[in-house]
N, CA and C atoms as an extended XYZ file, in Angstrom:
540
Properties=species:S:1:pos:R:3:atomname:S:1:resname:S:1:resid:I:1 pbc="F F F"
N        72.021      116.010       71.082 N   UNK     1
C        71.824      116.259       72.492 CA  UNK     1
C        73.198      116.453       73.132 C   UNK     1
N        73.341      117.177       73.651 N   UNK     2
C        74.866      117.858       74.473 CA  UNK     2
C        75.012      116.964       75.736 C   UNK     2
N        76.192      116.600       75.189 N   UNK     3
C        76.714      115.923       76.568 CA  UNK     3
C        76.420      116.472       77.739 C   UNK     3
N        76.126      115.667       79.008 N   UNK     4
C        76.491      116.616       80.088 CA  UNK     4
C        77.817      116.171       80.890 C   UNK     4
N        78.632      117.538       81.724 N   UNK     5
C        79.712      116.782       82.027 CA  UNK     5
C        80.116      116.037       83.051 C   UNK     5
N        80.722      115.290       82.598 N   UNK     6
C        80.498      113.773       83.964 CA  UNK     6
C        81.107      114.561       85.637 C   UNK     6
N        80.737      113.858       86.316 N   UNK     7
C        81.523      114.689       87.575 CA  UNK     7
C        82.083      113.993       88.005 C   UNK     7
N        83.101      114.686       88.635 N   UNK     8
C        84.433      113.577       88.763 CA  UNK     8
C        84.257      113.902       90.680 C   UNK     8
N        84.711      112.432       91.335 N   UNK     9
C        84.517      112.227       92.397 CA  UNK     9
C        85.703      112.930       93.155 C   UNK     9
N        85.738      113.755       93.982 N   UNK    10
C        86.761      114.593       94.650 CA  UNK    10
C        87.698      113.812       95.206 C   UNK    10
N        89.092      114.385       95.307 N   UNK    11
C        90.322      114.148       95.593 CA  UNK    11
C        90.214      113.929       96.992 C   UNK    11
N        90.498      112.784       97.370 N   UNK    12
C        90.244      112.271       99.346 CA  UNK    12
C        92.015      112.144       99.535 C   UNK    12
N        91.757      112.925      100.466 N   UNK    13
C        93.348      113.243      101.018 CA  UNK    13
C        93.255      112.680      102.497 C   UNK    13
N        93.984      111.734      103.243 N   UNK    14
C        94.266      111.141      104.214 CA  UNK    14
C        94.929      111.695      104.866 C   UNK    14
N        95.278      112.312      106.198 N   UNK    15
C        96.587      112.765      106.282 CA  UNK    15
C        96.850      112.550      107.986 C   UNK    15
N        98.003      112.211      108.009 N   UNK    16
C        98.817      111.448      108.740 CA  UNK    16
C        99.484      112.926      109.904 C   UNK    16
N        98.431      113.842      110.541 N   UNK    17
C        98.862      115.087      111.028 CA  UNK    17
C        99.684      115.432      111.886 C   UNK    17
N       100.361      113.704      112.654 N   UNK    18
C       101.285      114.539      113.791 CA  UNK    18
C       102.498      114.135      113.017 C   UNK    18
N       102.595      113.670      112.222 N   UNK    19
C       103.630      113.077      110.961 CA  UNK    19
C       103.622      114.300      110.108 C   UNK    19
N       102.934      114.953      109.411 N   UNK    20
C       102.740      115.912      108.772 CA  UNK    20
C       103.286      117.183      109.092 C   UNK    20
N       102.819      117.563      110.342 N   UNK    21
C       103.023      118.597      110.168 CA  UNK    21
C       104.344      119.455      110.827 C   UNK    21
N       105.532      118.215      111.319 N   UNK    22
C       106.483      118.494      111.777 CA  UNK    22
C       107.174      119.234      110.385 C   UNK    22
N       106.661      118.600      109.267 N   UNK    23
C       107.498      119.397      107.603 CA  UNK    23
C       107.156      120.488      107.352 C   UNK    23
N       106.578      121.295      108.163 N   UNK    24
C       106.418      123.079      107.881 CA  UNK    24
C       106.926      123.090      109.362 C   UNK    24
N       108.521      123.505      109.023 N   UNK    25
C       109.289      123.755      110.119 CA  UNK    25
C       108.855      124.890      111.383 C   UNK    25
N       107.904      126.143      111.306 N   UNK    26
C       107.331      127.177      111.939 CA  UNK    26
C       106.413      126.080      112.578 C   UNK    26
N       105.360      125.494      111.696 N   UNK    27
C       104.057      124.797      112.544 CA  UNK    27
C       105.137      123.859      113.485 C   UNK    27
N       106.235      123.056      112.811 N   UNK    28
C       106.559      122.115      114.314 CA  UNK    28
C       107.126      122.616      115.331 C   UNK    28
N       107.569      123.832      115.281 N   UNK    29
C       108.195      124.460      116.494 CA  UNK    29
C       106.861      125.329      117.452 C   UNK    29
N       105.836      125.480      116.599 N   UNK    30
C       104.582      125.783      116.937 CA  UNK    30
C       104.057      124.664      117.790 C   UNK    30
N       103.881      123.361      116.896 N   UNK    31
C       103.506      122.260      117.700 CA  UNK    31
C       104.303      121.951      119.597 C   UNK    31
N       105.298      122.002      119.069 N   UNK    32
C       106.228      121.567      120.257 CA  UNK    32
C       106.118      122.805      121.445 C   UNK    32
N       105.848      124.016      120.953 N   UNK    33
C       105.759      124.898      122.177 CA  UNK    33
C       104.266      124.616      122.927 C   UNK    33
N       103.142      124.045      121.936 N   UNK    34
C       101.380      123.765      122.377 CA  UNK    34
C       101.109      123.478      121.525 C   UNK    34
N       100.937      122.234      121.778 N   UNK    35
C        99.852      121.418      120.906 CA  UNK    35
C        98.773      121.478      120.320 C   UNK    35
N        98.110      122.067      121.031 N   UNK    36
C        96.666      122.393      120.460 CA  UNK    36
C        96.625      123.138      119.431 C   UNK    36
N        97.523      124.911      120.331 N   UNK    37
C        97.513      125.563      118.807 CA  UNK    37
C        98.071      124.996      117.625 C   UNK    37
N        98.972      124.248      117.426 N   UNK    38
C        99.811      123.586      116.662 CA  UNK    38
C        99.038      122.853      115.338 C   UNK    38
N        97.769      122.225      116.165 N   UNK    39
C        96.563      121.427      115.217 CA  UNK    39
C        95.727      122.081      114.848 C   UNK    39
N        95.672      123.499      115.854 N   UNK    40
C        94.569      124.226      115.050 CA  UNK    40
C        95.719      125.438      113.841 C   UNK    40
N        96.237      126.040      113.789 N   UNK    41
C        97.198      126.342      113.096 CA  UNK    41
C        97.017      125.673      111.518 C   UNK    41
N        97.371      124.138      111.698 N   UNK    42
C        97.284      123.171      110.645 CA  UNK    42
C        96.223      122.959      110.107 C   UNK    42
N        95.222      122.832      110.568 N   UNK    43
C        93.775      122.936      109.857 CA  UNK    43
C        93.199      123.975      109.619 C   UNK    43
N        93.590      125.291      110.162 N   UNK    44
C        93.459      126.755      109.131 CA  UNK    44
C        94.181      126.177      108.144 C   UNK    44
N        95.170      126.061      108.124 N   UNK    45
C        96.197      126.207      106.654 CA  UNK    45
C        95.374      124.958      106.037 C   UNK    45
N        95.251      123.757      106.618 N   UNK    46
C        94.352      123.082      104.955 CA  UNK    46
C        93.106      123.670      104.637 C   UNK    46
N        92.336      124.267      105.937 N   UNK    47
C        91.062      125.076      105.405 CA  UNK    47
C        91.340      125.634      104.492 C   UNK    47
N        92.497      126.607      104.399 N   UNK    48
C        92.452      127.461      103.124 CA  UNK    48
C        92.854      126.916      101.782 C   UNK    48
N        93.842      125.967      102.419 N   UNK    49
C        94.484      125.143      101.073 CA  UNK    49
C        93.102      124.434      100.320 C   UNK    49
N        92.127      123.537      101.006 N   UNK    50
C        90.938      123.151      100.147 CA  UNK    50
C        90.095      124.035       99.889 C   UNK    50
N        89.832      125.356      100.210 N   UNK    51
C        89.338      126.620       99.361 CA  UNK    51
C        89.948      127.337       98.111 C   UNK    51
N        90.966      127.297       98.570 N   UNK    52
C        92.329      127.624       97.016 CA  UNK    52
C        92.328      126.971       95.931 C   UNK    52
N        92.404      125.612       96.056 N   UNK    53
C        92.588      124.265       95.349 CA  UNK    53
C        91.721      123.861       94.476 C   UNK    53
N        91.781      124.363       93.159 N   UNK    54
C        91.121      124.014       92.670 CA  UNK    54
C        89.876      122.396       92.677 C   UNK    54
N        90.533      121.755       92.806 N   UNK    55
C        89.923      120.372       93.012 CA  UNK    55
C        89.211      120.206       94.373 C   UNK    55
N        89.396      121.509       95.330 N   UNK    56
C        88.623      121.332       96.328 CA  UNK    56
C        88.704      119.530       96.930 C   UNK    56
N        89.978      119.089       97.733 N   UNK    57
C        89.752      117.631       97.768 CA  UNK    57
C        88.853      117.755       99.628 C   UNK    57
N        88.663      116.421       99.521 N   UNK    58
C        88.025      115.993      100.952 CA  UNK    58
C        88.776      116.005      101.597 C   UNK    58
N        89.246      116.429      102.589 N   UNK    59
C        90.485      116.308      103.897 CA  UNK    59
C        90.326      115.795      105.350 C   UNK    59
N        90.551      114.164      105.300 N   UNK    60
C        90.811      114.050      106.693 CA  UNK    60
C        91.734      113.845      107.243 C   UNK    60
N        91.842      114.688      108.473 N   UNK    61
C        93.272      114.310      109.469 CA  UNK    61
C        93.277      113.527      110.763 C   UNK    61
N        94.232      112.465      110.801 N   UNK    62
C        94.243      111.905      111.859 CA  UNK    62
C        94.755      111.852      113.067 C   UNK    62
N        94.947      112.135      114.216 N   UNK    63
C        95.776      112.605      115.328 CA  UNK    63
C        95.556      111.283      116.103 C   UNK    63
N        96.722      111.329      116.881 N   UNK    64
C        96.929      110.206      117.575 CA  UNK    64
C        96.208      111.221      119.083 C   UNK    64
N        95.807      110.083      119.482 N   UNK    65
C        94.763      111.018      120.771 CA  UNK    65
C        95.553      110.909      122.383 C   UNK    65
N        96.450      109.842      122.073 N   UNK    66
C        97.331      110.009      123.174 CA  UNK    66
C        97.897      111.183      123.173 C   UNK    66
N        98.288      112.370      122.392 N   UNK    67
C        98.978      113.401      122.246 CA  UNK    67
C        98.787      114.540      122.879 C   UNK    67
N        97.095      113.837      122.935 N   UNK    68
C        96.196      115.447      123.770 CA  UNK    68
C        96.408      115.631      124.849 C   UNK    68
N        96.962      116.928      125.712 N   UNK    69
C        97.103      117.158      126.763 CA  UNK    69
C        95.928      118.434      127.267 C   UNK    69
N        95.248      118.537      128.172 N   UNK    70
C        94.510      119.730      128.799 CA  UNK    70
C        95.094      121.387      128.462 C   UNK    70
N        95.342      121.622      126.929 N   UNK    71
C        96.199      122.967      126.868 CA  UNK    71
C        94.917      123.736      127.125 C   UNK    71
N        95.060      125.190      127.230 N   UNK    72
C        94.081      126.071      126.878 CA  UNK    72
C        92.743      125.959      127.400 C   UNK    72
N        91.759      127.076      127.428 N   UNK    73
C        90.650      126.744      127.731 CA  UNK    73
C        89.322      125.607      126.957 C   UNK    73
N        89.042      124.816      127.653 N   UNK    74
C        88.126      123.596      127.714 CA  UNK    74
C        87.246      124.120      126.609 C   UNK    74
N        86.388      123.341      125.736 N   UNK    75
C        85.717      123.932      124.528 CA  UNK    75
C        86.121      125.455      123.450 C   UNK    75
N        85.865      126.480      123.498 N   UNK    76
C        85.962      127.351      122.942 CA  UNK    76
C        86.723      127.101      121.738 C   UNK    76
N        86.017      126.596      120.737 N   UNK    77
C        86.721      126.769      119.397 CA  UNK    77
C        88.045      125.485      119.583 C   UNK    77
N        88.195      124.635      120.927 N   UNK    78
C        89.660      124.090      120.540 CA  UNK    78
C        89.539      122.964      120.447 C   UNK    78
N        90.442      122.284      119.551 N   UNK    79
C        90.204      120.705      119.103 CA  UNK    79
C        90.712      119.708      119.736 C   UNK    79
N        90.393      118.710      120.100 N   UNK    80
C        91.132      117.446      121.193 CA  UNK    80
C        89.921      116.679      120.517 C   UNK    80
N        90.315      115.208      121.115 N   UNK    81
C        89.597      114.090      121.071 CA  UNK    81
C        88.492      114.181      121.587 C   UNK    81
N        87.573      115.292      122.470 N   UNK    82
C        86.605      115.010      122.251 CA  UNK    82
C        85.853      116.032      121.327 C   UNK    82
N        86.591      116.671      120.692 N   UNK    83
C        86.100      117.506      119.682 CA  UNK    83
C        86.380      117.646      118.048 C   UNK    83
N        86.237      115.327      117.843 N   UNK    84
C        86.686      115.229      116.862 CA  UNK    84
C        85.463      115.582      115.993 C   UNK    84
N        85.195      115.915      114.415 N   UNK    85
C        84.559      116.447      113.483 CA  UNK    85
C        84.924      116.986      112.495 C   UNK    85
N        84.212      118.024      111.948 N   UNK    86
C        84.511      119.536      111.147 CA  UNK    86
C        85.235      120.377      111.145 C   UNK    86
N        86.445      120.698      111.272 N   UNK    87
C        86.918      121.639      111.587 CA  UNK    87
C        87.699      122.732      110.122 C   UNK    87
N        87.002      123.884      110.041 N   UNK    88
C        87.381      125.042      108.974 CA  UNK    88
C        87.525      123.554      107.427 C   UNK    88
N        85.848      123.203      107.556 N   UNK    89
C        85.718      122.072      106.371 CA  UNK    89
C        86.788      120.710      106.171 C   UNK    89
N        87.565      120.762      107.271 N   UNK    90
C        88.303      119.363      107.346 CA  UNK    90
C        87.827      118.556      108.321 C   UNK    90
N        88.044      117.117      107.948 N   UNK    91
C        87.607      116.544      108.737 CA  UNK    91
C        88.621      115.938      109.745 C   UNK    91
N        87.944      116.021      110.710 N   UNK    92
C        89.387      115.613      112.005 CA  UNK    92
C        89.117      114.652      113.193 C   UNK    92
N        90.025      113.138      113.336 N   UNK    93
C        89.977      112.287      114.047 CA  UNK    93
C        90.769      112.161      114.608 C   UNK    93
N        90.389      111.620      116.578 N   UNK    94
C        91.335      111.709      117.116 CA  UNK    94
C        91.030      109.720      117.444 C   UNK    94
N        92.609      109.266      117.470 N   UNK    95
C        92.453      107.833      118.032 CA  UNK    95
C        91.755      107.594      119.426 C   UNK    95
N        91.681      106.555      119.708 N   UNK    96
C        91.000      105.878      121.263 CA  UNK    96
C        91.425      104.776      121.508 C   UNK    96
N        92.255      104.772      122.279 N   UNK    97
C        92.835      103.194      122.583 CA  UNK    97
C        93.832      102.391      121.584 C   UNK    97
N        93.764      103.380      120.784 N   UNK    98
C        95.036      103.066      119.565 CA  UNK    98
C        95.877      103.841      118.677 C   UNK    98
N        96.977      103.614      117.952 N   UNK    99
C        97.465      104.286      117.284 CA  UNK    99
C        96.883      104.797      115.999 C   UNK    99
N        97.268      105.891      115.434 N   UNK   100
C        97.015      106.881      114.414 CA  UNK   100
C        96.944      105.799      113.464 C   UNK   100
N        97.892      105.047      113.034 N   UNK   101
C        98.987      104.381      112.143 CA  UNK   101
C        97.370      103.210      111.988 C   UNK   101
N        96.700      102.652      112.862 N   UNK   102
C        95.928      101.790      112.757 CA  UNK   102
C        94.414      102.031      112.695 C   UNK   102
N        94.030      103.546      112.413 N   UNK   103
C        93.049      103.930      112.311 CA  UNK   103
C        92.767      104.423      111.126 C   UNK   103
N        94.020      104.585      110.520 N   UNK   104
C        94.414      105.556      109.096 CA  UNK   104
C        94.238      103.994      108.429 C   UNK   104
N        94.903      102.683      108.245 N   UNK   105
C        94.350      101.481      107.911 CA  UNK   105
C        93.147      100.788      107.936 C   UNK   105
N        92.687      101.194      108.774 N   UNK   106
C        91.367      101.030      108.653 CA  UNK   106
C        90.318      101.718      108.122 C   UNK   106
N        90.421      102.749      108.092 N   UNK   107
C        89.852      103.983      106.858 CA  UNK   107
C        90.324      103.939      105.937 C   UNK   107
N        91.346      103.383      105.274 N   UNK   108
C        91.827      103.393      103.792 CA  UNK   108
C        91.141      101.828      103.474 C   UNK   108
N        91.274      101.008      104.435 N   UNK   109
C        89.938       99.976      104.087 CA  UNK   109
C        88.231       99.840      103.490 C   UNK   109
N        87.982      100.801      104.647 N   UNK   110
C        86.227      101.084      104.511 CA  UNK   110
C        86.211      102.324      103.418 C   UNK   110
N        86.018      103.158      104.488 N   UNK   111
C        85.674      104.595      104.041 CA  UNK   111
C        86.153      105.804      103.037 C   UNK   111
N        87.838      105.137      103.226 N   UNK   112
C        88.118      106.402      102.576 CA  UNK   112
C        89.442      105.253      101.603 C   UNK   112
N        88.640      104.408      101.457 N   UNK   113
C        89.352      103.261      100.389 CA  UNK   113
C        89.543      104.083       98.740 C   UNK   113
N        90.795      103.973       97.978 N   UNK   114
C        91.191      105.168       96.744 CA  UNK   114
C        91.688      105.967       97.476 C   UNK   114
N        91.796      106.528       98.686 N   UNK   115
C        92.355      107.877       99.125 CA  UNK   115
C        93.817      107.709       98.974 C   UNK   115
N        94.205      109.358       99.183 N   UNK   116
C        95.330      109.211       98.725 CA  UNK   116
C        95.849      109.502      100.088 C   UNK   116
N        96.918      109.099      100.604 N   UNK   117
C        97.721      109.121      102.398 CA  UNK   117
C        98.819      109.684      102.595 C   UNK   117
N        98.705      111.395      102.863 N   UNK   118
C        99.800      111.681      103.550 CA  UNK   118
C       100.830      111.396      104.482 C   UNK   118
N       101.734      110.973      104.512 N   UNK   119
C       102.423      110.700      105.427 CA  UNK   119
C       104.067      109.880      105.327 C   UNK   119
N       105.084      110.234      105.939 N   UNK   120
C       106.319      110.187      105.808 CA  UNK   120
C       106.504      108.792      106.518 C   UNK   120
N       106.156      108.003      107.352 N   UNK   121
C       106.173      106.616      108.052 CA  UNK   121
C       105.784      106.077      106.919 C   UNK   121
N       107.408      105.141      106.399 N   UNK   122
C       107.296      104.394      105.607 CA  UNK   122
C       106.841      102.725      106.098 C   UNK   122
N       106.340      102.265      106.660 N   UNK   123
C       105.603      101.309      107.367 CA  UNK   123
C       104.309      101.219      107.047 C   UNK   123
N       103.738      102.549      107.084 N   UNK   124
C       102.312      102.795      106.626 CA  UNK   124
C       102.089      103.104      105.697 C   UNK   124
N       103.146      103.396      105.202 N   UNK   125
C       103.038      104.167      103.412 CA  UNK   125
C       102.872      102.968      103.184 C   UNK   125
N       103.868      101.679      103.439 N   UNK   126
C       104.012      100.307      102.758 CA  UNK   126
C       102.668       99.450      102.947 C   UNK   126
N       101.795       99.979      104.029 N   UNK   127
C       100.939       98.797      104.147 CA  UNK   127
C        99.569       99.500      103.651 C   UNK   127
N        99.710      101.138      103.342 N   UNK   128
C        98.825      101.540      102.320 CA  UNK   128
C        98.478      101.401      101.049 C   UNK   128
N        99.697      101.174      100.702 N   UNK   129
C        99.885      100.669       98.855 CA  UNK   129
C        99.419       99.363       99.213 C   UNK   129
N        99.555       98.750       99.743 N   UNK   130
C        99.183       97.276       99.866 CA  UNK   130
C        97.775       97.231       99.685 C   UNK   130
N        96.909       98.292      100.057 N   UNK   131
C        95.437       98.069      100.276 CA  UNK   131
C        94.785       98.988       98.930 C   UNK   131
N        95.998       99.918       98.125 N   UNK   132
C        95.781       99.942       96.770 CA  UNK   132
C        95.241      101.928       96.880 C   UNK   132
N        95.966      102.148       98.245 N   UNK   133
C        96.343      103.768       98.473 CA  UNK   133
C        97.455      104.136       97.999 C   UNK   133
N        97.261      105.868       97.076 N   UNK   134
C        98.619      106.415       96.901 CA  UNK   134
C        99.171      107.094       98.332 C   UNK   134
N       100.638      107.219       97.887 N   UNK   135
C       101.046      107.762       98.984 CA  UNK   135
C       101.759      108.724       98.627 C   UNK   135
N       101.633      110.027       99.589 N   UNK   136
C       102.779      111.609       98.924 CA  UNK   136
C       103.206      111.581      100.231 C   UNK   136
N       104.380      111.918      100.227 N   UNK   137
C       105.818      112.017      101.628 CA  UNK   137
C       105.007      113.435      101.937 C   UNK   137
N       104.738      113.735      103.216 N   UNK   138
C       104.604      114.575      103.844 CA  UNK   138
C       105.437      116.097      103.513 C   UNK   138
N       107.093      115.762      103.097 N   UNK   139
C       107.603      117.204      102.519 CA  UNK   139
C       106.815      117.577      101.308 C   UNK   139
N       106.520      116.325      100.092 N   UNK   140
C       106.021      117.008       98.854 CA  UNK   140
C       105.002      117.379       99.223 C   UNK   140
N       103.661      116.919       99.880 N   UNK   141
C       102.666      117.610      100.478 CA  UNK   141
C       102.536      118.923      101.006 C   UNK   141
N       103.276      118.762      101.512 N   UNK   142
C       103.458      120.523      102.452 CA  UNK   142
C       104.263      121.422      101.714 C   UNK   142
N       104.869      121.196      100.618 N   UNK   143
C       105.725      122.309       99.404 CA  UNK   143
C       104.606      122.517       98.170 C   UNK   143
N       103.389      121.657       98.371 N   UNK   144
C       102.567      122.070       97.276 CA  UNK   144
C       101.519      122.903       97.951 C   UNK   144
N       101.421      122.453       99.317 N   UNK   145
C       100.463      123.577       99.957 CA  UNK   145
C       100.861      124.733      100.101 C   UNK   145
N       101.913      125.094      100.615 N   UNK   146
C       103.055      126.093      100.814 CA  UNK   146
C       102.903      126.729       99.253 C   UNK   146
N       103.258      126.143       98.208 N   UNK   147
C       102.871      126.672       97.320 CA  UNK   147
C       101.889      127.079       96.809 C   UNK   147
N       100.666      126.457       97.041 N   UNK   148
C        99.759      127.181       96.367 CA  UNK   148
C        98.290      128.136       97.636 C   UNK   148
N        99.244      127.849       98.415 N   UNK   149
C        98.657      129.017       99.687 CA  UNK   149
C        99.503      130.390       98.991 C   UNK   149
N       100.675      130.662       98.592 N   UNK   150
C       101.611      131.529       98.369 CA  UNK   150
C       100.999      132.090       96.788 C   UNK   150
N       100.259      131.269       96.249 N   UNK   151
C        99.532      132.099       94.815 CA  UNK   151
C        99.921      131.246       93.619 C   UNK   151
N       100.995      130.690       93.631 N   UNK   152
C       101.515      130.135       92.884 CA  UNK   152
C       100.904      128.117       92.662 C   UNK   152
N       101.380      127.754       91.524 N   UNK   153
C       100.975      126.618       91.083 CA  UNK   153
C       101.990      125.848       91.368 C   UNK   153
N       101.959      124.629       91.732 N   UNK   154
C       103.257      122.835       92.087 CA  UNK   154
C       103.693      123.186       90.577 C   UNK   154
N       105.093      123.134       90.858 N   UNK   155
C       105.712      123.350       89.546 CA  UNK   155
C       105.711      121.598       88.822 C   UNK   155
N       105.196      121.650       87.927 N   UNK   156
C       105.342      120.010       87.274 CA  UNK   156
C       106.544      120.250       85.973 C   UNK   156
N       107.391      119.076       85.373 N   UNK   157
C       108.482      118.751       84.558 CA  UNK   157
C       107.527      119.092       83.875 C   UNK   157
N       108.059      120.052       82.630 N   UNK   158
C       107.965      120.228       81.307 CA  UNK   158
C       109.045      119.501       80.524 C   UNK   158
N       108.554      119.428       79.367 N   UNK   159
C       109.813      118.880       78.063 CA  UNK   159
C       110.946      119.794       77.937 C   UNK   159
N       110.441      121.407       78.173 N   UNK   160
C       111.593      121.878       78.106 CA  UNK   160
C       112.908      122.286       79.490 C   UNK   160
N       112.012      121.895       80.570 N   UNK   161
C       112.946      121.547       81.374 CA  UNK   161
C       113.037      120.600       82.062 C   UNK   161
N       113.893      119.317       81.129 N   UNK   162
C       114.136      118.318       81.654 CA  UNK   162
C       114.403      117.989       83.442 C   UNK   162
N       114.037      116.936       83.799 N   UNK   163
C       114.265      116.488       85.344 CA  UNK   163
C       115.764      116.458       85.453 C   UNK   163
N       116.172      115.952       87.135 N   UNK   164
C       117.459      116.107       87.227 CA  UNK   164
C       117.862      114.691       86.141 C   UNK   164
N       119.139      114.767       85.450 N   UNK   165
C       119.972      113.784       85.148 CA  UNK   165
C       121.103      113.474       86.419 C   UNK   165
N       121.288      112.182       85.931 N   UNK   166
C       122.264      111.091       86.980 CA  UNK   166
C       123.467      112.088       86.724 C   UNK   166
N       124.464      112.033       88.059 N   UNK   167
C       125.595      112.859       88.163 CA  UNK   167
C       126.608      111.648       88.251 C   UNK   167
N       126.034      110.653       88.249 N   UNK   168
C       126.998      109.145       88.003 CA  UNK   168
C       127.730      108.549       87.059 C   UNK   168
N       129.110      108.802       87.040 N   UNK   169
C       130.293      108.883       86.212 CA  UNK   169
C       130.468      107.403       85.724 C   UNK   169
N       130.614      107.004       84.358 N   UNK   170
C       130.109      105.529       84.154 CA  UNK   170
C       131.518      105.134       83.718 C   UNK   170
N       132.126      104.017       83.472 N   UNK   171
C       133.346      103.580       83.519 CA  UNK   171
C       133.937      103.231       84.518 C   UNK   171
N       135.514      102.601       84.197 N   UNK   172
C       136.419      102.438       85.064 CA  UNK   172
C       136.596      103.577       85.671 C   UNK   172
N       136.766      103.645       87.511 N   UNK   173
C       136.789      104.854       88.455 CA  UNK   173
C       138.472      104.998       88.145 C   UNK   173
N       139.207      103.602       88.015 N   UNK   174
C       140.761      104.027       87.907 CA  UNK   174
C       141.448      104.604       86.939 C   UNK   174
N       140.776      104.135       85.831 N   UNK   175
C       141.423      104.994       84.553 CA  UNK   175
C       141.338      106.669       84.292 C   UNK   175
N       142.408      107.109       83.816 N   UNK   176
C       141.887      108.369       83.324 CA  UNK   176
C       140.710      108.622       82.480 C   UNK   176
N       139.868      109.214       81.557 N   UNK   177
C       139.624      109.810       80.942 CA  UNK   177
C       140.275      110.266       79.908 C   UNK   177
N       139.364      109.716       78.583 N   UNK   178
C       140.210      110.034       77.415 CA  UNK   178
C       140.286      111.361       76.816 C   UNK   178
N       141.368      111.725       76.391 N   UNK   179
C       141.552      113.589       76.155 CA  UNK   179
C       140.372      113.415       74.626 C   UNK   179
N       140.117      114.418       74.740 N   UNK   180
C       139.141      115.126       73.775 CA  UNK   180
C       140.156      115.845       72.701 C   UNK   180
């Protein structure tokens, strides 16, 4: 009787979005001119990134909701806190009465406990591992999306091309160096 093949539970990606997405230098200068577009911008680009991706992971993003200001016209397609949900298959939360930083802890508690947590605030990185979340720095995140929005695959170490080696000169700093 033929195996059947097991299914493996999808890749839950956390992500830490007003932290995030200052590391795709265009989106933060995007962000900083309007906000809104700035978040919607960012969730096209993971829309496509979890269509690309092979592993297709789960994507939620978290926004701090103090951030939202009245940009643009009221409903039509635009995202704020009260139009947290679905957005281009990501999922998107805005805080209420609290910080990002303490809502993203509390979902790596319940719901989205194993996920893995974008984000460069090493505070939260630290108190994510604590609750037994990985954590990817927001640049490596956004150079693998960047990459594989661009066609290409996250380059991983092969054997034949070793990682960087230490450039750290071992010995006495005062002595010369013995001639060869």
């Amino acid at each position: 009787m033929p195996e059947s093949p097991r299914k493996v539970a999808p890749i839950k990606l956390l992500i830490d979005g007003y932290n995030v997405i200052p590391a795709i230098p265009e989106l933060g200068r995007t962000l900083r001119r309007d906000l809104t577009e700035g978040r919607e911008v960012f969730l096209a680009l993971l829309g496509e990134y979890r269509r690309a991706s092979p592993a297709s992971p789960d994507i939620t993003v978290i926004f701090d909701g103090k951030h939202h200001t009245s940009q643009g016209r009221a409903g039509r397609g635009r995202v704020g806190p009260e139009r947290s949900g679905r957005v281009h298959g990501i999922g998107v939360r805005f805080t209420r009465n609290e910080i990002a930083d303490d809502l993203i802890l509390r979902m790596l508690e319940k719901e989205m406990r194993g996920a893995t947590l974008v984000s460069s605030d090493r505070a939260l990185g630290e108190a994510a591992r604590a609750l037994g979340a990985t954590v990817v720095r927001s640049g490596e995140f956004t150079g693998r999306l960047l990459m594989t929005m661009a066609g290409g695959e996250p380059e991983e170490e092969s054997e034949d091309r070793p990682g960087r080696t230490s450039t750290k000169k071992k010995g006495n700093p005062r002595k010369l160096p013995k001639k060869e």
